[in-house]
PyMOL Python script that loads the backbone (N, CA, C, O; Angstrom):
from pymol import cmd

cmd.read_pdbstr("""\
ATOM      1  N   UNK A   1     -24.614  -1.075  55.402  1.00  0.00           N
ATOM      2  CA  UNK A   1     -25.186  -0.596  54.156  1.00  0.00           C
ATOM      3  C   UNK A   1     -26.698  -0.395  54.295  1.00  0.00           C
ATOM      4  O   UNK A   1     -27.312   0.561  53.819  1.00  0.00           O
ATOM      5  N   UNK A   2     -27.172  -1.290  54.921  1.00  0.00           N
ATOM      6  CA  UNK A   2     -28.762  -1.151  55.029  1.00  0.00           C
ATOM      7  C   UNK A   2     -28.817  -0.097  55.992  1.00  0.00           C
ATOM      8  O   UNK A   2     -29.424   0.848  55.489  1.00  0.00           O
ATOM      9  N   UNK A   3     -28.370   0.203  57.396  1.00  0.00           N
ATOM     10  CA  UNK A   3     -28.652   1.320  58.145  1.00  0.00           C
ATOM     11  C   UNK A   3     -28.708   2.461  57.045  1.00  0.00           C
ATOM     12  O   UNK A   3     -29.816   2.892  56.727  1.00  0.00           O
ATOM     13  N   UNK A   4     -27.596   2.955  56.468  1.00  0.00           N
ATOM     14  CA  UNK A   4     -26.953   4.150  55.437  1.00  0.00           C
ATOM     15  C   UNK A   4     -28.537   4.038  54.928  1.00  0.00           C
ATOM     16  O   UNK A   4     -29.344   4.641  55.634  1.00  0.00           O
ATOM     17  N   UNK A   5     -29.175   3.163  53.509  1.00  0.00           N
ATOM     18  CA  UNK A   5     -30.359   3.338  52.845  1.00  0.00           C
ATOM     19  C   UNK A   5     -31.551   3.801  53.807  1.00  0.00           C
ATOM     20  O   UNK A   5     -32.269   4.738  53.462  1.00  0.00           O
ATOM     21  N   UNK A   6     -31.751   3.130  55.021  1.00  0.00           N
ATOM     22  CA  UNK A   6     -32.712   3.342  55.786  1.00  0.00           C
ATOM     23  C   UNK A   6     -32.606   4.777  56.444  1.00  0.00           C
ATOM     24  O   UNK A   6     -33.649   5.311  56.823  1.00  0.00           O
ATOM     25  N   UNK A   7     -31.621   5.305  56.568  1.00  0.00           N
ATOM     26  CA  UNK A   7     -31.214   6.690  57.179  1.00  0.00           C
ATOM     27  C   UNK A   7     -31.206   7.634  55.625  1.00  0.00           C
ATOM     28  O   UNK A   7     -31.416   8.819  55.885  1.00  0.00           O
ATOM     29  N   UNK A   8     -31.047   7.426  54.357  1.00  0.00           N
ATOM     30  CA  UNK A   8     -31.515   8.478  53.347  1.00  0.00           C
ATOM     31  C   UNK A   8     -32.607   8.255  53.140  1.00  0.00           C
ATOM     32  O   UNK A   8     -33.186   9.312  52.889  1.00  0.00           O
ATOM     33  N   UNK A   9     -33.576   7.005  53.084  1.00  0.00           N
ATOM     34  CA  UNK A   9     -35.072   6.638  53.138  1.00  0.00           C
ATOM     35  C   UNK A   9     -35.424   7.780  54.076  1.00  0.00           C
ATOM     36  O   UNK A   9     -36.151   8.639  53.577  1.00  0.00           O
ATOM     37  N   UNK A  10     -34.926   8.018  55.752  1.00  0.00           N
ATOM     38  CA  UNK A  10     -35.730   8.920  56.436  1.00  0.00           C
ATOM     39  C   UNK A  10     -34.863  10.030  55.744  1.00  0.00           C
ATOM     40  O   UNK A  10     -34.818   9.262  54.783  1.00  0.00           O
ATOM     41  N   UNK A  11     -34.216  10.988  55.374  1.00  0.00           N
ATOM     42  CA  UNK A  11     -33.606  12.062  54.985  1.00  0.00           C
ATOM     43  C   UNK A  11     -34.813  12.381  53.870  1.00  0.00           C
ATOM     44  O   UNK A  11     -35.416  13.451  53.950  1.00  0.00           O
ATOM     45  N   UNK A  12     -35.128  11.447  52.870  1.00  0.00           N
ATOM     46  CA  UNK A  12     -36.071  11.802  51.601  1.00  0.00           C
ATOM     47  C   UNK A  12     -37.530  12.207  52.376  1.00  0.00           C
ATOM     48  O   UNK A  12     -38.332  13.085  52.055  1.00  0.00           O
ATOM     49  N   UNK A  13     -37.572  11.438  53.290  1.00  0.00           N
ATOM     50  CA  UNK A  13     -39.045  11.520  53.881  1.00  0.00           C
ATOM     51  C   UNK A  13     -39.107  12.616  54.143  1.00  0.00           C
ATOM     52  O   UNK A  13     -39.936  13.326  53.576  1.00  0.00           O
ATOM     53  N   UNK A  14     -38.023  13.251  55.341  1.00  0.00           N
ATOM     54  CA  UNK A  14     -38.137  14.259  55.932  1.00  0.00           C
ATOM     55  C   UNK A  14     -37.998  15.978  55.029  1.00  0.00           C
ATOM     56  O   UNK A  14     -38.553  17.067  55.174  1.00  0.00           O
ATOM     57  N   UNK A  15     -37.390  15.656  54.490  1.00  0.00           N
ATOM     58  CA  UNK A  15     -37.397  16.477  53.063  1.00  0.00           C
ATOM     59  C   UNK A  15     -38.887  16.963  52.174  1.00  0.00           C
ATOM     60  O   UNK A  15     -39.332  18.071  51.874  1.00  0.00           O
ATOM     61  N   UNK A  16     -39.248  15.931  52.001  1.00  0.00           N
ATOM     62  CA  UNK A  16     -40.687  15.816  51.419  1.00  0.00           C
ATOM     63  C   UNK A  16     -41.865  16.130  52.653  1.00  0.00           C
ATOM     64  O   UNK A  16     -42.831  16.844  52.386  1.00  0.00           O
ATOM     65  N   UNK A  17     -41.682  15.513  54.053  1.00  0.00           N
ATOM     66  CA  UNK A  17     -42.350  16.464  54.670  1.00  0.00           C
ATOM     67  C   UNK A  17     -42.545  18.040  54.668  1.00  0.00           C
ATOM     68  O   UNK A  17     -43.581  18.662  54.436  1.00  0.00           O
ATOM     69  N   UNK A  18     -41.300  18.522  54.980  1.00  0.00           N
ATOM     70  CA  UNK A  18     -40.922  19.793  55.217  1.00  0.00           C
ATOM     71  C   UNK A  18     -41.366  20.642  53.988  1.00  0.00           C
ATOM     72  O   UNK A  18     -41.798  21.791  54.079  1.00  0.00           O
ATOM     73  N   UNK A  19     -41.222  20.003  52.923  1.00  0.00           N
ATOM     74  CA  UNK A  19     -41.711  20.756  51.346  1.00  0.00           C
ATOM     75  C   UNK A  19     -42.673  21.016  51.334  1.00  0.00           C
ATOM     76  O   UNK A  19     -43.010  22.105  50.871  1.00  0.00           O
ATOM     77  N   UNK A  20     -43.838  19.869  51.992  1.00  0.00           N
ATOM     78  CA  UNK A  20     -45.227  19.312  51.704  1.00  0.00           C
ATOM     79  C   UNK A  20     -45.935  20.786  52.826  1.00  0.00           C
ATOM     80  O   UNK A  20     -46.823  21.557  52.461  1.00  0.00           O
ATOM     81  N   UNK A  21     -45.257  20.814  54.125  1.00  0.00           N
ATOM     82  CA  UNK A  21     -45.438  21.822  55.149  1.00  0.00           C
ATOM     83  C   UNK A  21     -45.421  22.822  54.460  1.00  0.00           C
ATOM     84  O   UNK A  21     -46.565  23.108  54.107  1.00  0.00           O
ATOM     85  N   UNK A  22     -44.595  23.575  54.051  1.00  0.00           N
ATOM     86  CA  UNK A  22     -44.292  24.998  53.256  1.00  0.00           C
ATOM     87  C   UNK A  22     -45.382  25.179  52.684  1.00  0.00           C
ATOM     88  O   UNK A  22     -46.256  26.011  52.926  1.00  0.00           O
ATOM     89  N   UNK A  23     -45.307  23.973  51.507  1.00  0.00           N
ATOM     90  CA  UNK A  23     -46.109  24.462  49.955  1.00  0.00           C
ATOM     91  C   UNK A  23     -47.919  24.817  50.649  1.00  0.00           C
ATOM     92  O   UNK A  23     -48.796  25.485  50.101  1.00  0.00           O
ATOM     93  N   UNK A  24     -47.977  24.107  51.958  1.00  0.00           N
ATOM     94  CA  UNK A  24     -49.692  23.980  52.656  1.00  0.00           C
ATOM     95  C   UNK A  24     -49.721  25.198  53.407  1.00  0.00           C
ATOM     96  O   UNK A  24     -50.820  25.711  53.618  1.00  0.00           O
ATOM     97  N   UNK A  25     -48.623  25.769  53.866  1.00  0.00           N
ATOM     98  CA  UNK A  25     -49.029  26.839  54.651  1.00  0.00           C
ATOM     99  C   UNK A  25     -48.946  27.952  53.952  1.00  0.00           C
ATOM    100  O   UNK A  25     -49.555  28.938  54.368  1.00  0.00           O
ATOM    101  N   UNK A  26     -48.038  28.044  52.529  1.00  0.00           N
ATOM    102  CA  UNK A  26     -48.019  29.196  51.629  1.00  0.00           C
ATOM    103  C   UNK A  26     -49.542  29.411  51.229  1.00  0.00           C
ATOM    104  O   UNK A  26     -50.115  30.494  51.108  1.00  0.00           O
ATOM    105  N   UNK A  27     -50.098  28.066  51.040  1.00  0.00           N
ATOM    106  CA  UNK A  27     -50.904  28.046  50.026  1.00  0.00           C
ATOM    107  C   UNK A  27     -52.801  28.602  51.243  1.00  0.00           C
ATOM    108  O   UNK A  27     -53.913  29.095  51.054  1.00  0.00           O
ATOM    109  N   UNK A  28     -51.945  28.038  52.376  1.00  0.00           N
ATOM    110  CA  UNK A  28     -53.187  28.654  53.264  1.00  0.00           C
ATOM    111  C   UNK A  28     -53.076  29.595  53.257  1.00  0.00           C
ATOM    112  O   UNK A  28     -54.064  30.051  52.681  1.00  0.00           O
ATOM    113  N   UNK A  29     -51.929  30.979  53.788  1.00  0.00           N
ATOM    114  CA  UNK A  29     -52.239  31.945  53.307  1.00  0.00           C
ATOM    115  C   UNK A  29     -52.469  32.558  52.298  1.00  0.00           C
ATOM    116  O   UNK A  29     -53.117  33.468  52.816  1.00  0.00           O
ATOM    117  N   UNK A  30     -52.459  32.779  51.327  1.00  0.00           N
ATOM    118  CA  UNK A  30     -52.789  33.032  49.813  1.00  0.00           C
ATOM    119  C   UNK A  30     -54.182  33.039  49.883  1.00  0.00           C
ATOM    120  O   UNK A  30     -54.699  34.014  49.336  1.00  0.00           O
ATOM    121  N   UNK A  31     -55.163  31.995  50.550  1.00  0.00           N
ATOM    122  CA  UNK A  31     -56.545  31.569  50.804  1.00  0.00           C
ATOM    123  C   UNK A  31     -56.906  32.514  51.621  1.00  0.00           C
ATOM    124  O   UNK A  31     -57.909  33.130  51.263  1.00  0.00           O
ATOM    125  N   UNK A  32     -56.338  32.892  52.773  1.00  0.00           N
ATOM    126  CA  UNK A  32     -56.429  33.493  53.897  1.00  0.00           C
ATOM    127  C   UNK A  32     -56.768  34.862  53.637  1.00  0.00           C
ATOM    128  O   UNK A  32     -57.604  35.530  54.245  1.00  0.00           O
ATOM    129  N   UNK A  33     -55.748  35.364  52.287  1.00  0.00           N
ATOM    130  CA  UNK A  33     -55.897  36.716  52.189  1.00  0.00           C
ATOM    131  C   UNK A  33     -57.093  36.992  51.262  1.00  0.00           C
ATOM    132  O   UNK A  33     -57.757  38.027  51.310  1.00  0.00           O
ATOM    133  N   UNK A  34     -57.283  36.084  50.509  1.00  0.00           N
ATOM    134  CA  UNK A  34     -58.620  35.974  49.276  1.00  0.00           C
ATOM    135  C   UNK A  34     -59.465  36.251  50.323  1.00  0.00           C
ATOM    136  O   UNK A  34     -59.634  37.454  50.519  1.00  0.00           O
ATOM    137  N   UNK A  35     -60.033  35.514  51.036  1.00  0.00           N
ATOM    138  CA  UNK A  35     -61.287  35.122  52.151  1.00  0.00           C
ATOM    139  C   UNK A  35     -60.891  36.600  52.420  1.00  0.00           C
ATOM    140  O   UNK A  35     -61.468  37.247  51.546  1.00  0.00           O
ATOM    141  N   UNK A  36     -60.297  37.303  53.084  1.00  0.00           N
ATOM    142  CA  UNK A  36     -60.062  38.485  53.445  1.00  0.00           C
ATOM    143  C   UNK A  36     -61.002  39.753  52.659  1.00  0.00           C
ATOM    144  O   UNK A  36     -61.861  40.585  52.951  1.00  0.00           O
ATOM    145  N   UNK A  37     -60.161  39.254  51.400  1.00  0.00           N
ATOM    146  CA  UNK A  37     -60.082  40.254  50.551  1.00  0.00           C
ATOM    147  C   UNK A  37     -61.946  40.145  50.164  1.00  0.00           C
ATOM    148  O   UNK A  37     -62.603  41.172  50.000  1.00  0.00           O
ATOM    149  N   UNK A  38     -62.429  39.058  50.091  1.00  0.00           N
ATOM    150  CA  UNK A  38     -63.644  38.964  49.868  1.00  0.00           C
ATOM    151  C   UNK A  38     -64.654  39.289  50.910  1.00  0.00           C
ATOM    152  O   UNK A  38     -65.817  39.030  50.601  1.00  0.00           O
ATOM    153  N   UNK A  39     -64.524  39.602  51.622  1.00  0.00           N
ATOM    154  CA  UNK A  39     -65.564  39.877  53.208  1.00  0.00           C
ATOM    155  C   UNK A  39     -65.443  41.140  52.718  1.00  0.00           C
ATOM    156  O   UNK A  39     -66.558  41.550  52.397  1.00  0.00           O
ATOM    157  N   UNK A  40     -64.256  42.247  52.440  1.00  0.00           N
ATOM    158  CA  UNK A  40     -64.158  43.715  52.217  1.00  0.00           C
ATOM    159  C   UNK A  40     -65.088  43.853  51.351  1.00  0.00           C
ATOM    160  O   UNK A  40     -65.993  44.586  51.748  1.00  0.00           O
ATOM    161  N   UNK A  41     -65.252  43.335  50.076  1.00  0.00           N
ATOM    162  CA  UNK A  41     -65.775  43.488  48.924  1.00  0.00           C
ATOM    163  C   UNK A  41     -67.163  43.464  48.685  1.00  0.00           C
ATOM    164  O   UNK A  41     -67.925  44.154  48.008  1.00  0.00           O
ATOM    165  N   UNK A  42     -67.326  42.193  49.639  1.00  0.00           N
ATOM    166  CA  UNK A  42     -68.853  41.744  50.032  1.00  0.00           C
ATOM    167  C   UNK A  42     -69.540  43.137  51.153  1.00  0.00           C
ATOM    168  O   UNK A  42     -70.733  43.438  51.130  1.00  0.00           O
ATOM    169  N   UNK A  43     -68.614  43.763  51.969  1.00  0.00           N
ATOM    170  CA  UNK A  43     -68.818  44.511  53.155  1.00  0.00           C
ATOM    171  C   UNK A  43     -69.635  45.972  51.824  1.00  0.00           C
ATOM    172  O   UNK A  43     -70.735  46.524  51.777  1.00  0.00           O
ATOM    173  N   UNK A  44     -68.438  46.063  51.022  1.00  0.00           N
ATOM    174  CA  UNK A  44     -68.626  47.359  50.208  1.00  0.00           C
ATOM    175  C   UNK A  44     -69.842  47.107  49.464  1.00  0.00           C
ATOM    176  O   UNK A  44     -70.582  48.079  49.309  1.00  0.00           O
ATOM    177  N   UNK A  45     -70.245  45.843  48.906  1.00  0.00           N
ATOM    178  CA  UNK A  45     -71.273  45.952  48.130  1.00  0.00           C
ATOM    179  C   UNK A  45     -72.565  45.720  48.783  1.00  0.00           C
ATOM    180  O   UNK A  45     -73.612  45.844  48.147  1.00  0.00           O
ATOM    181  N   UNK A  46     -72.541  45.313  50.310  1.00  0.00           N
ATOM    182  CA  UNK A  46     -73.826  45.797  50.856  1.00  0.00           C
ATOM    183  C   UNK A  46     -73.891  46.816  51.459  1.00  0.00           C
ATOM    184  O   UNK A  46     -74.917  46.908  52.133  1.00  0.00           O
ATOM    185  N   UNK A  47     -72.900  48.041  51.535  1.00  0.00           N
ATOM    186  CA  UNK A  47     -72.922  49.848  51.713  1.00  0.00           C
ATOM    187  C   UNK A  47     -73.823  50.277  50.503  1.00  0.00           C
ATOM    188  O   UNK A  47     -74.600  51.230  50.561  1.00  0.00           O
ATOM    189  N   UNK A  48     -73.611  49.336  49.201  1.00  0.00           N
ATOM    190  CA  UNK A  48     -74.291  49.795  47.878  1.00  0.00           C
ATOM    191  C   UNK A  48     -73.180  50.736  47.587  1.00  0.00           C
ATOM    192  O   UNK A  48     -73.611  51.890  47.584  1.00  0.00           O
ATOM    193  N   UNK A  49     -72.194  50.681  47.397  1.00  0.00           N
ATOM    194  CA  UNK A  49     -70.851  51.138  46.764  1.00  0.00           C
ATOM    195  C   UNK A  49     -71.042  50.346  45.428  1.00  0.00           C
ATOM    196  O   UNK A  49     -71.306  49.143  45.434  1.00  0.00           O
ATOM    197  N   UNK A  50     -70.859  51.262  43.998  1.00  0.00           N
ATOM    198  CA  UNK A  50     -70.472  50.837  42.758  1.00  0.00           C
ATOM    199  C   UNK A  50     -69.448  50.017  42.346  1.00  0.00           C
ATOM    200  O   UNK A  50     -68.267  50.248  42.605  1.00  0.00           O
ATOM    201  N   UNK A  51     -69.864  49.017  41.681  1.00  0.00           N
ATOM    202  CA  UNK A  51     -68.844  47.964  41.221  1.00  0.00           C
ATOM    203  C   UNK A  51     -67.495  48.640  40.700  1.00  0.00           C
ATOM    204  O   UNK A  51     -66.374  48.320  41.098  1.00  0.00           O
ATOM    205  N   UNK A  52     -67.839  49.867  39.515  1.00  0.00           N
ATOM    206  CA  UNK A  52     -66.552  50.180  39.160  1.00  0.00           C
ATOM    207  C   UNK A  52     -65.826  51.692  39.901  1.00  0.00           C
ATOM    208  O   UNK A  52     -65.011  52.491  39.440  1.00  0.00           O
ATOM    209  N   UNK A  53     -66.588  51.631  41.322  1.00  0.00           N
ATOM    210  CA  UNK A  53     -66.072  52.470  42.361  1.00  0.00           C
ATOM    211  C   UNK A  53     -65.311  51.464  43.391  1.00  0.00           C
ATOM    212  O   UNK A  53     -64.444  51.816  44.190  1.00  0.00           O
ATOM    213  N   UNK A  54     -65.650  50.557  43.269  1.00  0.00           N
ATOM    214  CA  UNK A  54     -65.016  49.524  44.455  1.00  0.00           C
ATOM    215  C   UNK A  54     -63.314  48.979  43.574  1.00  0.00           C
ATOM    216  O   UNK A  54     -62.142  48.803  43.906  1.00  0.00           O
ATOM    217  N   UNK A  55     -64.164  48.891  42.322  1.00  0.00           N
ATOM    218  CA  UNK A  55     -62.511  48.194  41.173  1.00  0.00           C
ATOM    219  C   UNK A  55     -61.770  49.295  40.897  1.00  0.00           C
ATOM    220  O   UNK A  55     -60.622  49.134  40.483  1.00  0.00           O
ATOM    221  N   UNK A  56     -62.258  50.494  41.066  1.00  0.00           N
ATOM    222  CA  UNK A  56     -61.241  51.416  41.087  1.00  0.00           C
ATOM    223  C   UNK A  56     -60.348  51.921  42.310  1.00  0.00           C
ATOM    224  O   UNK A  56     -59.238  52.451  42.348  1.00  0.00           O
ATOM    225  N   UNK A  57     -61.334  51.522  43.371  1.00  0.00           N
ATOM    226  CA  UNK A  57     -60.478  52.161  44.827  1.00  0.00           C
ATOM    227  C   UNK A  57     -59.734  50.539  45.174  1.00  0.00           C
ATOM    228  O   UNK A  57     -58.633  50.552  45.725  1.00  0.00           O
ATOM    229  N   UNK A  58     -60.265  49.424  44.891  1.00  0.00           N
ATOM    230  CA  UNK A  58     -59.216  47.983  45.359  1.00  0.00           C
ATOM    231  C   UNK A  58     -58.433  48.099  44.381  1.00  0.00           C
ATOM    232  O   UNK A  58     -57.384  48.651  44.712  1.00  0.00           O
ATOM    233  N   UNK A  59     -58.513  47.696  42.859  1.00  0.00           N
ATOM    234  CA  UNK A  59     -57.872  47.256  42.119  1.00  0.00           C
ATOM    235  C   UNK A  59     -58.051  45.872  42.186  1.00  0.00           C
ATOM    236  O   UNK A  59     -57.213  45.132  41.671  1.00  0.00           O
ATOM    237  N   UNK A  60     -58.932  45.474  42.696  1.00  0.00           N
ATOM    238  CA  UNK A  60     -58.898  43.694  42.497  1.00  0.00           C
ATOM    239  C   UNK A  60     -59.685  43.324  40.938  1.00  0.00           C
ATOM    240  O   UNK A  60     -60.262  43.890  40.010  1.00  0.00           O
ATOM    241  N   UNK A  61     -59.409  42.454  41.229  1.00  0.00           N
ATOM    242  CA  UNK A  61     -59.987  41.762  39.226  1.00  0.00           C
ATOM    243  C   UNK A  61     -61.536  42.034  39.223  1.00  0.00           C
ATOM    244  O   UNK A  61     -62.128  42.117  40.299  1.00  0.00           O
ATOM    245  N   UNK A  62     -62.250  42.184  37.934  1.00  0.00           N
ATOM    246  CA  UNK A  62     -63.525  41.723  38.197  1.00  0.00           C
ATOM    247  C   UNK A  62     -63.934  40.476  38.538  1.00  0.00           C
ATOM    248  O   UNK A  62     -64.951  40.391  39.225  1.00  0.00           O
ATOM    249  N   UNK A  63     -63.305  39.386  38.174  1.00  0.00           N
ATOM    250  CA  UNK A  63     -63.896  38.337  38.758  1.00  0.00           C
ATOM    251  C   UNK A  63     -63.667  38.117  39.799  1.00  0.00           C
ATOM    252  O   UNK A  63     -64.247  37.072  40.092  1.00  0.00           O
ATOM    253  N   UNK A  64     -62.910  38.653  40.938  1.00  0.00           N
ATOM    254  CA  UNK A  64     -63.213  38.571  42.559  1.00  0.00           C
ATOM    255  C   UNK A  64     -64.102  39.101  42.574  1.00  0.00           C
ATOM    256  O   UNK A  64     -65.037  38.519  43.123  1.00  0.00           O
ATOM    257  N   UNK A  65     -64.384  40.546  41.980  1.00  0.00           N
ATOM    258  CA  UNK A  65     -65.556  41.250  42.758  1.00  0.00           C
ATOM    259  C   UNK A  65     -66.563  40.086  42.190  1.00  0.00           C
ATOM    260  O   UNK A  65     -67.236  39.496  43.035  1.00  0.00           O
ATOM    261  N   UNK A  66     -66.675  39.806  41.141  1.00  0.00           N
ATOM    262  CA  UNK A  66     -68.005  38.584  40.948  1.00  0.00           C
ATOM    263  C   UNK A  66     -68.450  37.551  41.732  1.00  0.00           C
ATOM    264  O   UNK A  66     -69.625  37.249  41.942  1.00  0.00           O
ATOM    265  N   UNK A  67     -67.390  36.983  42.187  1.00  0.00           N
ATOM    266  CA  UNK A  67     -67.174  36.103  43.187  1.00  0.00           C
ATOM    267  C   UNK A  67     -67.747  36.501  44.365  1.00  0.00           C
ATOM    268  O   UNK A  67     -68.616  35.752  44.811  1.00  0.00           O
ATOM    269  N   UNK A  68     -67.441  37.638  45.074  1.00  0.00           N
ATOM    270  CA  UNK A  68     -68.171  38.589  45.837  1.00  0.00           C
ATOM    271  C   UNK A  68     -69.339  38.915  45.884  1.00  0.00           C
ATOM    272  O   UNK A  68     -69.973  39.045  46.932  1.00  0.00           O
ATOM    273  N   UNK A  69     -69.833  39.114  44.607  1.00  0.00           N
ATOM    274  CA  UNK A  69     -71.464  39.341  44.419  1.00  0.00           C
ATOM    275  C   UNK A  69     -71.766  38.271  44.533  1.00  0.00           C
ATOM    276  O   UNK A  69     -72.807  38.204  45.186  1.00  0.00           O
ATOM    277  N   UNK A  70     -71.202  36.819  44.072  1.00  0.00           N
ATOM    278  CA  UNK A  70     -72.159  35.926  44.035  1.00  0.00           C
ATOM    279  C   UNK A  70     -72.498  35.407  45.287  1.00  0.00           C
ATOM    280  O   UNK A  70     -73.578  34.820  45.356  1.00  0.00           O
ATOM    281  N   UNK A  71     -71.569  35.528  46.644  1.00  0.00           N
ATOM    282  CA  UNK A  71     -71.214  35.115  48.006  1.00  0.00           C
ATOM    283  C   UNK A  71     -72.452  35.786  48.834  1.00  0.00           C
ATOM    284  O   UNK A  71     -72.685  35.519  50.013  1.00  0.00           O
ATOM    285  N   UNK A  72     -73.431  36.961  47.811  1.00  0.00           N
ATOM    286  CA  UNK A  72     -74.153  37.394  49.108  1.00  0.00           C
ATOM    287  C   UNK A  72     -75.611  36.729  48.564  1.00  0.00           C
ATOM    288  O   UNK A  72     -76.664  36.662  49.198  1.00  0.00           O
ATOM    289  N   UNK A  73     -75.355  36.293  47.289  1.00  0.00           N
ATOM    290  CA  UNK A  73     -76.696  35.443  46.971  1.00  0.00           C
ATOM    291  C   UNK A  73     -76.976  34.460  47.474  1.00  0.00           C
ATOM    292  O   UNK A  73     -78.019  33.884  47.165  1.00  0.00           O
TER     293      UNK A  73
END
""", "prot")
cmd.dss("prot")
cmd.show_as("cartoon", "prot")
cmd.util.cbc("prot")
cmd.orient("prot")
């Protein structure tokens, strides 16, 4: 009986690892592509490309592009 608990003890663990893995690497990329997406933005606004020429050709939110402006201050 105690082996059985100690063997779903590791089953829960390993479970909750594997979740914990996913949810960190989804969540790195998601980051990955922001950081991305923000170097472009930052790239365009020191060409001196217009804010609502850049939000019209990305489509990203204004507050990335803000975020963006604020990254070169």
């Amino acid at each position: 009986m105690c082996e059985s608990l100690d063997r779903m003890r590791e089953e829960a663990s390993n479970k909750g690892f594997i979740k914990g893995k996913t949810q960190g690497k989804t969540e790195g990329i998601q980051i990955g592509k922001e950081d991305g997406i923000l170097m472009i933005l930052t790239n365009l606004l020191k060409k001196g490309i217009s804010d609502s020429y850049i939000l019209e050709i990305t489509g990203v939110s204004s507050e990335l592009l803000m975020k963006a402006k604020q990254s070169l201050n």
